[in-house]
N, C-alpha and C positions, 0 to 999 in steps of 0.2 A: 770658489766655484759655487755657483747658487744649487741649491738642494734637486731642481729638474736635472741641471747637469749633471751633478753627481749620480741619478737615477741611471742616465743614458751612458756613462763613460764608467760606471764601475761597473765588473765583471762577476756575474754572480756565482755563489760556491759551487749550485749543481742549477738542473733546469728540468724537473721534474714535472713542473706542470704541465709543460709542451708536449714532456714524453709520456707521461699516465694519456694525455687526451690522444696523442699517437697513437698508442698501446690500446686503448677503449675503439677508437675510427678503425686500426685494422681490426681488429677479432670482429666490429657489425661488418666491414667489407668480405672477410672471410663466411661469415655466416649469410651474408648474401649472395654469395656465389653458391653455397650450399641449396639456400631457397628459389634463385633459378636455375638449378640442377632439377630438383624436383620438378621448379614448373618447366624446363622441356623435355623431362621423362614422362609427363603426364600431357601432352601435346601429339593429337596427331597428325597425320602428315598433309591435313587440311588443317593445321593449326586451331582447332579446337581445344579447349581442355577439358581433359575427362573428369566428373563428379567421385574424385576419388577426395577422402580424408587424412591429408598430406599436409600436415604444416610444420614449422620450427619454433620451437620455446626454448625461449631466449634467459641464459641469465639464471635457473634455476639450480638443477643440482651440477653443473656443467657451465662452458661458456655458452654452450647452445645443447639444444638436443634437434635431432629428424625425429619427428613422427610420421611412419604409413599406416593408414589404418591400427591394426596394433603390434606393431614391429617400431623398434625404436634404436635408435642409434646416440649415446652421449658421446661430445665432441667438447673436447680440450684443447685450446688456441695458445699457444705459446708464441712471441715472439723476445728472444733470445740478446737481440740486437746484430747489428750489421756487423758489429765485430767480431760477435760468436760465427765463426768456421763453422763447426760442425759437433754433434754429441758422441764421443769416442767414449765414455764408461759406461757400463749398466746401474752405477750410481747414474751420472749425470740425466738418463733417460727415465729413471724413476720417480727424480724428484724434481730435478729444475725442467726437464721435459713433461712433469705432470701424469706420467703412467700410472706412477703410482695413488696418485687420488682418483685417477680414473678407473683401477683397480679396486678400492676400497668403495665408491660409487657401486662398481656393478655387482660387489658382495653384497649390498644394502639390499640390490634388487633381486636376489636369488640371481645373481647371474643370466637373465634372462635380455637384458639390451646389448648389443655391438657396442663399441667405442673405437674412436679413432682419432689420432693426436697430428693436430694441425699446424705445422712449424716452419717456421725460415730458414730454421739451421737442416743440417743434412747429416749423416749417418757416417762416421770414420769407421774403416774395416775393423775387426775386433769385436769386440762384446755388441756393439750397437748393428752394426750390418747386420752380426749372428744373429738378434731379435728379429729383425724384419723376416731372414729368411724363416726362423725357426717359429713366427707368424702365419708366414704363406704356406708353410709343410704343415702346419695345423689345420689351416684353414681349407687347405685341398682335403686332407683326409675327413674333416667333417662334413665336408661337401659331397664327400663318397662312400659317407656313412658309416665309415672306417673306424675302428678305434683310434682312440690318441696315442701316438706314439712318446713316451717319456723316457725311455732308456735308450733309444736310438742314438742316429746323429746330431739331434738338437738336446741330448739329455743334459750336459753341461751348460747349453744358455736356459735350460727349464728350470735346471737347479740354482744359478747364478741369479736370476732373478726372481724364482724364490725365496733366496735369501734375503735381498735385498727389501720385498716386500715387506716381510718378517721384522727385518730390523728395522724399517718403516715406521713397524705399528709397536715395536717395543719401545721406540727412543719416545712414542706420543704417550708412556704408563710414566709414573711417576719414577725419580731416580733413584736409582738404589735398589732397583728391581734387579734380578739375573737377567745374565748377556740372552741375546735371543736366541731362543732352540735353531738348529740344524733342520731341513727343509726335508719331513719325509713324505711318503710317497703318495701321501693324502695332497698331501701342501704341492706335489706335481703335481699331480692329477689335474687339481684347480689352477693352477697356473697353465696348465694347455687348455683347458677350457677357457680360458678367457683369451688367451692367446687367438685360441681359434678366429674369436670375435674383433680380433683388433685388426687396424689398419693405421700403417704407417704414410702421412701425407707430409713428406719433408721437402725442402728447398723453396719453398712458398715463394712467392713478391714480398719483399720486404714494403714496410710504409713507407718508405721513399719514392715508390717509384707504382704501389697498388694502383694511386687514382690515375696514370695515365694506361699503365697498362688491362685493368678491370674491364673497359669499354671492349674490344675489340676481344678479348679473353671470354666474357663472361656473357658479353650481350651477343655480339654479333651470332654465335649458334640460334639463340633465343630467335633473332631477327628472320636469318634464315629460314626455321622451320617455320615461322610466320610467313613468310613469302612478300618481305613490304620493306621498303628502305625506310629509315626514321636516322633519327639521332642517337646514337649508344649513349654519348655522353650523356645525355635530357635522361634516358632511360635508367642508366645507372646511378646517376641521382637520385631521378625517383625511388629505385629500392632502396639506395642504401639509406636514403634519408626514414623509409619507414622501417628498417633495422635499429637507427640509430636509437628513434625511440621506443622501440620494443624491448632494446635492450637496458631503460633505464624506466622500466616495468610506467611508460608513458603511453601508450598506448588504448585507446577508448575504453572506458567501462561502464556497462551499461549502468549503474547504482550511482556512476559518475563520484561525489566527494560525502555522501547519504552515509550515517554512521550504521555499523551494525545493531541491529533493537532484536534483545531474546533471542541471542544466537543459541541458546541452547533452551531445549524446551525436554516438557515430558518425555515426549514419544521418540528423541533426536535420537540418532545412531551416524555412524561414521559414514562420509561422504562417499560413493560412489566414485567411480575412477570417471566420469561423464560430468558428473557435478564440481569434484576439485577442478579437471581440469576450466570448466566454466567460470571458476576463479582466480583461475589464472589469463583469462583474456587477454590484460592488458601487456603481456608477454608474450601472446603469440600472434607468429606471421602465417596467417593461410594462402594456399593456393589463391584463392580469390583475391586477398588482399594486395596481389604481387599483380594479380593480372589489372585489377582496375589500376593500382598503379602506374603498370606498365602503357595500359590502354588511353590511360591522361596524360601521359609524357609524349606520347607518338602523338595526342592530336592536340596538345599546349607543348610545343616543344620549348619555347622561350621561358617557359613559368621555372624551368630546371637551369636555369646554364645562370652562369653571372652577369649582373646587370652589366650591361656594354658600357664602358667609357665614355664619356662625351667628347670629345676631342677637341682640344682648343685650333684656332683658324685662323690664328696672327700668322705674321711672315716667320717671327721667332723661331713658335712652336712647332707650325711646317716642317722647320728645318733641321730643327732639332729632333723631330718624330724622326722624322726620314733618317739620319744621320745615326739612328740608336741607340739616344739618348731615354733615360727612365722618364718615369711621371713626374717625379719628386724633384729628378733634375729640371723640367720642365716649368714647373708649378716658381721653384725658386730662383730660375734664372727670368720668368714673368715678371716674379714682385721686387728683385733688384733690377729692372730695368724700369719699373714706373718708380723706384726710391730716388734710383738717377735722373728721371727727368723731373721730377721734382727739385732734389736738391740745385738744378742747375737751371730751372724756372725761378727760382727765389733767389739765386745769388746773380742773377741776371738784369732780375727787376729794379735789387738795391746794389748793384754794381754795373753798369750798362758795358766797362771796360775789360770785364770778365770775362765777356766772348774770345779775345784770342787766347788766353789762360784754355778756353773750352777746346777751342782749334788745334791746341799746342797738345793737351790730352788726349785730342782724338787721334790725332800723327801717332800717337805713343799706342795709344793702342792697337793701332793696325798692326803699328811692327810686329808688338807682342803677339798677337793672334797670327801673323804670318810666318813668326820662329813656330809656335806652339804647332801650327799647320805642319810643315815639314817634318816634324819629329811624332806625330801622331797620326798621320794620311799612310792611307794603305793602298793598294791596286786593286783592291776587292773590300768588299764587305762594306759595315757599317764603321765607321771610326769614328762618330760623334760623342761618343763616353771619355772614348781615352782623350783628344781634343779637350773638351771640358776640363778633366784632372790637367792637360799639360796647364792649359790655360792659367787653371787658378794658381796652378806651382809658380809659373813664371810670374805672374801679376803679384802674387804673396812676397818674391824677391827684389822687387823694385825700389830700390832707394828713395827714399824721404824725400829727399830734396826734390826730387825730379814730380813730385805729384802737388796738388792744390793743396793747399793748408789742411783744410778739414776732409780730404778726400781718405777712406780708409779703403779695406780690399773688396767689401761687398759690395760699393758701390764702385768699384772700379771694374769688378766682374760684371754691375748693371752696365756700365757700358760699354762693355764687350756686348752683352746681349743687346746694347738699344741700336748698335751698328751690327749686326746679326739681323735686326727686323726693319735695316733700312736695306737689308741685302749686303752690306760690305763686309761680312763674314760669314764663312761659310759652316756647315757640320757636317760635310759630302761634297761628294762633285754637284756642280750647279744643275739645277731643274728648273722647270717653267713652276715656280713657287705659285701663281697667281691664278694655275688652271687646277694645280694641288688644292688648294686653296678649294674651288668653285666644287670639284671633285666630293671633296668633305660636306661639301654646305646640302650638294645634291642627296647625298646620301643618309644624313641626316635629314632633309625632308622628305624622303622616302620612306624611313624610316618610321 
C-alpha cells in the first residue's frame, strides 16, 4: 500500500489534537455566553447599553475572569468528556473539577473575587451534591450578613474539603515532607469564605452538540431585548469568533509587535491595577467589543455563516442531491462517469465493433442498479446513500468474465452514474430533474 494509503487506512493510537482544539472552542463558547450574559444585564429595555466597565479576561489566572467595575468573578471551565457521568468524590471536585486551583487563585487575591466552576459533568448525591448545598447555605448566610456557619449541618462537607485542599497543597511541597495536618478551625473558617463565593454551573452542553445548541440559548434572549429579528447563528459566530482570539492573548495591541525600550527607569514603581490591566488588552472582551460585534453580524449577516456550496446542475448530481447522497459522493460519482466516457470514446474510435460489447454492459448494468433499487428504496425519506453502497457491493461482485477485458469497478460504477445523467437510473422517486435543474441555475443568479 503506498504511504497516502497507509495515512488514511491506519488507525491512530489517541486523537488529541481534535480533542485539545474541542476542549480550547468549548471553554471560548462558554466564556462567550458569559460575555453575552453581561451584555444583556447591561441592556435596557430600549436595548441600549449602559456605559458600565464590564468585560471578561480571558486566559489569565483562570480560564476567563467577569470583571464589573471592581467586583470580579474567576471562572474554571472544565470539560470532563461525554463519558464522565458525573463528579461523585470531594477528591474528584477539587482536582480534576478544578476547585481546588480555583481555591488556591482566590488565596493569592486575599479572597476578595467570586469563582465559579463551569462543567459538563453533574453532581452525584454524596460528598459532591453536599458542596453545592453547603455552597448555597453559605452563600445565603453572607447575603444576610450572617455569620458562617462551620459546625452546623454543612460542618462535615467544610471539613472534608478542607482537608482535601490541605492535602492539595502538601502533595505540591517536596516529598518526604509530613502527611498534611488535620483541618482546624482557621482552615474552616476560609473554607466557608470562599464557599460563600462559589457557584456551581454543572451539566453544561457538551462540544458535541454547543455549536447548534449556543444560537437559540445564548443569542435569542440578546435578540429579544433588542427587539429585531437577525440571524443567531451570524451572531454567534461573531462573538465567539472574537473569544476565540482573546483567548489566545490575539487580540489588538495598541504597541502592536514595537519591543519594550527602558522598561524600567529611575522614578518606575509598580503598575497601577488601570495600567496592568491596559496590558493586558489583547485578552480582553469589552462590552463594546461584543456590541459592535454583535452590530456587524446583524447588518453583514453572510460575512459569519459558511460559504454556501456551489451546487453542481448535471442530471447526475440533481439526482443524487435529491436522493441524499454526500458531496464527496457526488464529486466521485462526476469524475468516474467522465473516466467512462472516455474510456469507451477510445475504445470506440480503435474498435468501431465494440459498440455492442457497450450495449451488452449497459443491459448489465441496468439489472444491477434495478436488484440494488429493490433492496435499498424506501417509502419515505432519502435512500440515495444506501443505493450507492448497495450499488458498489453488487457491481464489486460481478464475475470476470461477464465484463470487458480492461473494465475494472470504478469505471463500472462510472457507468452506473453516466446512465444516472441520461435518466435510466434513478437515486429517488422520479422528479421533473430539468425544472430541478432551471430551479438551481435561478437561484444561483439570484444569488
Amino acid at each position: 500500500m503506498t504511504a497516502a494509503g497507509l495515512v488514511v487506512t491506519t488507525k491512530p493510537t489517541d486523537d488529541a489534537g481534535a480533542r485539545t482544539y474541542d476542549q480550547f472552542d468549548w471553554q471560548a463558547a462558554m466564556a462567550s455566553a458569559d460575555g453575552l450574559r453581561l451584555y444583556l444585564d447591561n441592556l435596557n429595555e430600549s436595548g441600549v447599553l449602559a456605559p458600565r466597565d464590564c468585560r471578561i479576561l480571558c486566559e489569565y489566572h483562570e480560564d476567563w475572569a467577569a470583571l464589573d467595575e471592581e467586583d470580579a468573578e474567576l471562572v474554571s471551565a472544565k470539560h470532563p468528556g461525554t463519558s464522565y457521568g458525573a463528579y461523585t468524590t470531594m477528591n474528584a471536585l477539587v482536582n480534576e473539577g478544578g476547585i481546588g486551583h480555583l481555591f488556591e487563585r482566590w488565596k493569592s487575591m486575599d479572597g476578595k473575587p467570586a469563582c465559579r466552576l463551569v462543567t459538563t459533568g453533574g453532581l452525584a448525591p454524596g460528598p459532591a451534591q453536599g458542596l453545592l448545598a453547603a455552597a448555597d447555605a453559605m452563600r445565603a448566610q453572607r447575603l444576610a450578613s450572617s455569620p458562617l456557619d462551620t459546625e452546623g449541618e454543612y460542618a462535615e462537607i467544610v471539613t472534608s474539603f478542607a482537608r482535601e485542599v490541605i492535602k492539595r497543597q502538601s502533595k505540591s511541597k517536596r516529598e518526604g515532607s509530613p502527611p498534611a495536618p488535620e483541618p482546624n478551625g482557621e482552615d474552616r473558617e476560609e473554607v466557608a469564605r470562599f464557599l460563600s463565593g462559589l457557584t456551581l454551573q454543572c451539566s453544561q452542553p457538551a462540544r458535541t452538540y454547543i455549536a447548534y445548541a449556543a444560537p437559540n440559548m445564548y443569542v435569542d434572549p440578546v435578540l429579544i431585548r433588542l427587539g429585531i429579528q437577525a440571524s443567531a447563528d451570524s451572531i454567534w459566530e461573531a462573538v465567539l469568533s472574537l473569544f476565540r482570539a482573546r483567548m489566545r492573548s490575539a487580540g489588538p495591541r495598541p504597541t502592536g509587535a514595537l519591543p519594550e525600550v527602558i522598561s524600567v527607569r529611575a522614578d518606575s514603581r509598580t503598575p497601577t491595577a488601570a495600567e496592568a490591566e491596559r496590558r493586558l488588552v489583547d485578552r480582553i472582551v469589552t462590552l463594546a467589543d461584543i456590541d459592535v460585534a454583535i452590530r456587524t453580524a446583524i447588518a453583514y449577516p453572510d460575512g459569519y455563516r459558511p460559504l454556501a456550496r456551489l451546487p453542481r446542475s448535471t442530471r447526475l448530481a440533481v439526482k443524487m442531491s435529491v436522493g441524499g447522497c454526500s458531496d464527496n459522493s457526488i464529486e466521485r460519482a462526476e469524475q468516474l462517469r467522465i473516466d467512462y466516457q472516455d474510456y469507451w470514446r477510445s475504445k470506440t474510435n480503435d474498435e468501431p465493433a465494440s459498440r455492442v460489447e457497450q450495449s451488452r454492459l449497459r443491459r448489465l448494468l441496468l439489472k444491477v442498479s434495478d436488484a440494488a433499487t429493490s433492496s435499498s428504496r424506501t417509502s419515505s425519506g432519502a435512500w440515495g446513500s444506501q443505493f450507492w453502497e448497495e450499488l458498489q457491493d453488487r457491481l464489486s461482485k460481478l464475475p470476470v468474465e461477464a465484463l470487458p477485458g480492461e473494465m475494472d469497478e470504478d469505471l463500472l460504477l462510472g457507468g452506473a452514474a453516466d446512465l444516472a445523467n441520461r435518466c435510466q437510473v434513478w437515486f429517488s422517486n422520479s422528479f421533473d430533474v430539468e425544472e430541478e435543474i432551471a430551479r438551481l441555475r435561478a437561484r444561483r443568479g439570484a444569488a
